[in-house]
C-alpha positions as a LaTeX table, in Angstrom:
\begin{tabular}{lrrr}
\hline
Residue & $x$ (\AA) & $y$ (\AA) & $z$ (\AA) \\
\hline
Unk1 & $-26.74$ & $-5.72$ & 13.72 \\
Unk2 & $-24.61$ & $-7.72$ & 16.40 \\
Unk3 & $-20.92$ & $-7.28$ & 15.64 \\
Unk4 & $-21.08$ & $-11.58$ & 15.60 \\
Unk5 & $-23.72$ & $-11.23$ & 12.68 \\
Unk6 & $-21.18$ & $-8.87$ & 10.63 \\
Unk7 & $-18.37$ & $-11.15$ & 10.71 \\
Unk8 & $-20.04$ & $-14.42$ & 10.26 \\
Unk9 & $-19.42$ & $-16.55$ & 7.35 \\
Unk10 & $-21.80$ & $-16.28$ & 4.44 \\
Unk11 & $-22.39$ & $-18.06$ & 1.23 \\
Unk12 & $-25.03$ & $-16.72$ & $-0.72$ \\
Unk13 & $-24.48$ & $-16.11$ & $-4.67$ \\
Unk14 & $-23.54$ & $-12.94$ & $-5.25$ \\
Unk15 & $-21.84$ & $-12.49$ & $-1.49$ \\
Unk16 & $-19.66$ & $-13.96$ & 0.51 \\
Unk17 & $-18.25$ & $-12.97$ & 3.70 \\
Unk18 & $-15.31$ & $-15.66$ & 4.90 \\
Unk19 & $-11.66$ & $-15.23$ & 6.60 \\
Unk20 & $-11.94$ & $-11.33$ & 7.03 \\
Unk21 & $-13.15$ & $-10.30$ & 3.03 \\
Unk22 & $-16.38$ & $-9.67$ & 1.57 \\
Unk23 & $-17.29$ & $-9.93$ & $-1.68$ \\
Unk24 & $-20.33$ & $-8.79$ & $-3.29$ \\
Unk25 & $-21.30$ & $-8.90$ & $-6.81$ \\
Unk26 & $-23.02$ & $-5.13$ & $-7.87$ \\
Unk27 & $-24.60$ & $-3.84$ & $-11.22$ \\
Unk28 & $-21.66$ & $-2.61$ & $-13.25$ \\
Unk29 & $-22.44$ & 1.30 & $-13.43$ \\
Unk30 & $-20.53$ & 1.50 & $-16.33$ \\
Unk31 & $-22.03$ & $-0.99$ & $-19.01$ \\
Unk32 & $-25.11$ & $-3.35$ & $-18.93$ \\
Unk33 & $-22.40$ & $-6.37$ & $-16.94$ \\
Unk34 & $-21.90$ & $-7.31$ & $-13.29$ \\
Unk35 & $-18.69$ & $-5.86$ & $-11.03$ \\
Unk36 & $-17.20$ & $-7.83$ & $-7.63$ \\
Unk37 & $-15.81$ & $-5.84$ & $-5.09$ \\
Unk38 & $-13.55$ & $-7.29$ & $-2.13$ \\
Unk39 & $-13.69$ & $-5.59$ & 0.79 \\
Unk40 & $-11.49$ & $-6.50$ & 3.96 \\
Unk41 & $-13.17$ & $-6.71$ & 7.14 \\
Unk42 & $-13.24$ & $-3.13$ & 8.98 \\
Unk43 & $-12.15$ & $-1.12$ & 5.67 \\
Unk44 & $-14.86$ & 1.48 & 4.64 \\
Unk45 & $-13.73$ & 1.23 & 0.87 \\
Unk46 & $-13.77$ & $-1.97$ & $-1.16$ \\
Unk47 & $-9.61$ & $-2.84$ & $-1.89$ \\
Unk48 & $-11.01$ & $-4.39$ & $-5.13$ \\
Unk49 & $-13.86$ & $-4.05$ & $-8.19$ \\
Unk50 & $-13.29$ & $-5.99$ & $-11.03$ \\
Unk51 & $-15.87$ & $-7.22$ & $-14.05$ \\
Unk52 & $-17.93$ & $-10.52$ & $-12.65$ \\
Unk53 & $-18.83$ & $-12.95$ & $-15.33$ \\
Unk54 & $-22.59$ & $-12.97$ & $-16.25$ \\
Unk55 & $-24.66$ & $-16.40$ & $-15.42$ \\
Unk56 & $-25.80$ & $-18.62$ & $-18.38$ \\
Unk57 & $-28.95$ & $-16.80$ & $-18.45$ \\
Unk58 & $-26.91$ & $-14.01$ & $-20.13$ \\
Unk59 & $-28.82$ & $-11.13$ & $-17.66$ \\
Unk60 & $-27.74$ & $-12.22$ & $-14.08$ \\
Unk61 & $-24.35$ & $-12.51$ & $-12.48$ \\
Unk62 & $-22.71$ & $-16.20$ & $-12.15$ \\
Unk63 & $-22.94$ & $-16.88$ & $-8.49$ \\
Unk64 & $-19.40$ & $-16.87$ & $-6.49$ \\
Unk65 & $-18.02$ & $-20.04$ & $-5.29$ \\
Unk66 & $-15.34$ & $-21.15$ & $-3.20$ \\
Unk67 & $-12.52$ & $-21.49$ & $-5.77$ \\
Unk68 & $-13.43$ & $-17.56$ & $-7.14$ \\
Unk69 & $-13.36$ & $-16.27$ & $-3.86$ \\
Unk70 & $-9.97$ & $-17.44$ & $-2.83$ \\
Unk71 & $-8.88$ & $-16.15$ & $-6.43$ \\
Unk72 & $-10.38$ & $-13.09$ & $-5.40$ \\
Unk73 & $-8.98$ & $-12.69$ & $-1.39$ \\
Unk74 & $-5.56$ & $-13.11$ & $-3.37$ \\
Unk75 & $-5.94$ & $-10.56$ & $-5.90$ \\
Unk76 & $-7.51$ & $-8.01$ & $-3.52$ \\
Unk77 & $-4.97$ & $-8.60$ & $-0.67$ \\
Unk78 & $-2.06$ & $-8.17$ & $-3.44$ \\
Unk79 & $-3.78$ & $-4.82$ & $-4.24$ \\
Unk80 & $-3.31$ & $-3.83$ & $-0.51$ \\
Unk81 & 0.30 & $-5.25$ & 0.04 \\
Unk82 & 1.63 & $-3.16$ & $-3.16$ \\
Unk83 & $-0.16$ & 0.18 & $-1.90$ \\
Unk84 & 1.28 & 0.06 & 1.61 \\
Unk85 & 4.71 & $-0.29$ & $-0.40$ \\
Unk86 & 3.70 & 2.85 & $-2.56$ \\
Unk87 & 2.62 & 4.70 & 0.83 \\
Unk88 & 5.83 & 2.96 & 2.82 \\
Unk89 & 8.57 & 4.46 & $-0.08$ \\
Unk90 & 6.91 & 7.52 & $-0.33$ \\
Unk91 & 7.92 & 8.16 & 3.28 \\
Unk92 & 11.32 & 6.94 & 3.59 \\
Unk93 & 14.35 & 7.00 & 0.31 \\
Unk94 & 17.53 & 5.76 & 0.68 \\
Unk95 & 21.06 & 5.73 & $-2.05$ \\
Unk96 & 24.25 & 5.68 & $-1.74$ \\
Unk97 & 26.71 & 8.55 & $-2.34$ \\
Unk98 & 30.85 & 8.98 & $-2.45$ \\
Unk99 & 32.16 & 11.77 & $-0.06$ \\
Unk100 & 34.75 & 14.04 & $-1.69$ \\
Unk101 & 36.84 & 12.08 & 0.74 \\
Unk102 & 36.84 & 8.89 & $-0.88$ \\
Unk103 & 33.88 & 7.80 & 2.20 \\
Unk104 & 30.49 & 5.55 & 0.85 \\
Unk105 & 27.88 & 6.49 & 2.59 \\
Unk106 & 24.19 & 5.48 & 2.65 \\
Unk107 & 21.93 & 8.40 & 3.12 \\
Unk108 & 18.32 & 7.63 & 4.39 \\
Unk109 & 15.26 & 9.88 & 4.21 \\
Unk110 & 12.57 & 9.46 & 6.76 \\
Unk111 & 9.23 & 11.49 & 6.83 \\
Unk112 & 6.91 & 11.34 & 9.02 \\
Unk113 & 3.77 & 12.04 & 7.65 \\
Unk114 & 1.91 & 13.80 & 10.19 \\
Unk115 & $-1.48$ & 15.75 & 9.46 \\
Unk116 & $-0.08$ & 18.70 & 12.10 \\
Unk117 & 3.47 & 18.57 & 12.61 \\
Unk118 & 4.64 & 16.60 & 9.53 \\
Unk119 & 8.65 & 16.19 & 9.98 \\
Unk120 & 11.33 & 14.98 & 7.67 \\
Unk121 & 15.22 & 13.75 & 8.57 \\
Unk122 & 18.18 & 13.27 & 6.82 \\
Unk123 & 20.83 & 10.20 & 8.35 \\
Unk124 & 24.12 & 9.53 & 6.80 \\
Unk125 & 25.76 & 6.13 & 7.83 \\
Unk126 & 28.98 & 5.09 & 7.22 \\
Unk127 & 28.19 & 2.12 & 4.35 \\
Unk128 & 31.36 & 0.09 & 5.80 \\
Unk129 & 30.44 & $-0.41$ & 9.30 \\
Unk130 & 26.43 & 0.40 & 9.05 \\
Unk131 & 27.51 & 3.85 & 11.95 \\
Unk132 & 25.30 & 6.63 & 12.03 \\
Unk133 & 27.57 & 9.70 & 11.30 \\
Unk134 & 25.20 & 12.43 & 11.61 \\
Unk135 & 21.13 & 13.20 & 11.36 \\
Unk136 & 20.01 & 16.56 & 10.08 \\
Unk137 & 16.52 & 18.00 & 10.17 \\
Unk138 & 15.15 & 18.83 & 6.97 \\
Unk139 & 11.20 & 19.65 & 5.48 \\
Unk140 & 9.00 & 17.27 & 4.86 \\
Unk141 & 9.22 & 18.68 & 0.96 \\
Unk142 & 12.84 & 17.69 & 0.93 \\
Unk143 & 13.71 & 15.76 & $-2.21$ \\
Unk144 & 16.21 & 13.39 & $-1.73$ \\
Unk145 & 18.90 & 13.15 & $-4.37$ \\
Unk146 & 22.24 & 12.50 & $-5.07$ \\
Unk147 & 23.14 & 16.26 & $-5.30$ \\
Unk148 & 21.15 & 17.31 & $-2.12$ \\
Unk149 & 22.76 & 14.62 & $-0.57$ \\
Unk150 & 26.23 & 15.97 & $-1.44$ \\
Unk151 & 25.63 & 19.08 & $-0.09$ \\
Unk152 & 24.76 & 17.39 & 3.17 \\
Unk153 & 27.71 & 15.22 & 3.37 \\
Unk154 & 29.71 & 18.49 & 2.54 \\
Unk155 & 28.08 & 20.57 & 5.35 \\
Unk156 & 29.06 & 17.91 & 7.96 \\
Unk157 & 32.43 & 17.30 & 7.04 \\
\hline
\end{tabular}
């Protein structure tokens, strides 16, 4: 299949393919009902499977339609938006901590996730003026707190 064919619009009852998504209505593995999953153009794994209505019949699925699959683009690409912000503060913490000297500062983690040479940081900044006042490497394993930051801001004063 043509790479055109892939990503032209469809609108057949149980799937539609419009504006980047997919969704197709399946058997519902886990009881006798039909599922929807939304899939985004290009992603092997659907972002979303939810129950799907059943038809009047009471056996087959209720065909999608234009107002269900906009409800449905919206729900799945909400799914996506709130896992890259999972992923996104996973790799990067930030609070702000009192020096012994009376100082605020804001103290940023930033890890870089890499499969081979995965990395981690520590940067202080002065929370008055937004400076940097120092960066230390630490491991990727390093857990951010207000103690550990401390004992930072203690080392580099």
């Amino acid at each position: 299949m043509d790479q055109t064919a892939a990503t032209a619009d469809l609108t057949e009852p149980t799937l539609w393919r419009k504006n980047g998504w997919t969704a197709r209505v399946i058997k519902n593995e886990d009881d006798d009902g039909w599922a929807v999953e939304m899939t985004r153009t290009g992603d092997a794994e659907p972002a979303l499977v939810g129950p799907w209505t059943m038809g009047r019949d009471k056996k087959n699925p209720k065909p999608l339609n234009a107002k269900d699959f906009a409800t449905l683009v919206k729900t799945a690409s909400e799914v996506l938006e709130r896992a890259t912000a999972h992923a996104r503060s996973k790799l990067h913490k930030s609070l702000h901590v009192t020096a012994p000297d009376g100082a605020r500062l804001r103290v940023h983690l930033d890890i870089v996730a890499d499969e081979d040479d995965p990395s981690a940081a520590v940067t202080a900044f002065d929370d008055a003026t937004g400076a940097e006042l120092w960066r230390h490497d630490v491991p990727p394993t390093f857990a951010l707190t207000v103690t550990s930051a401390l004992g930072l801001v203690a080392a580099h004063r």
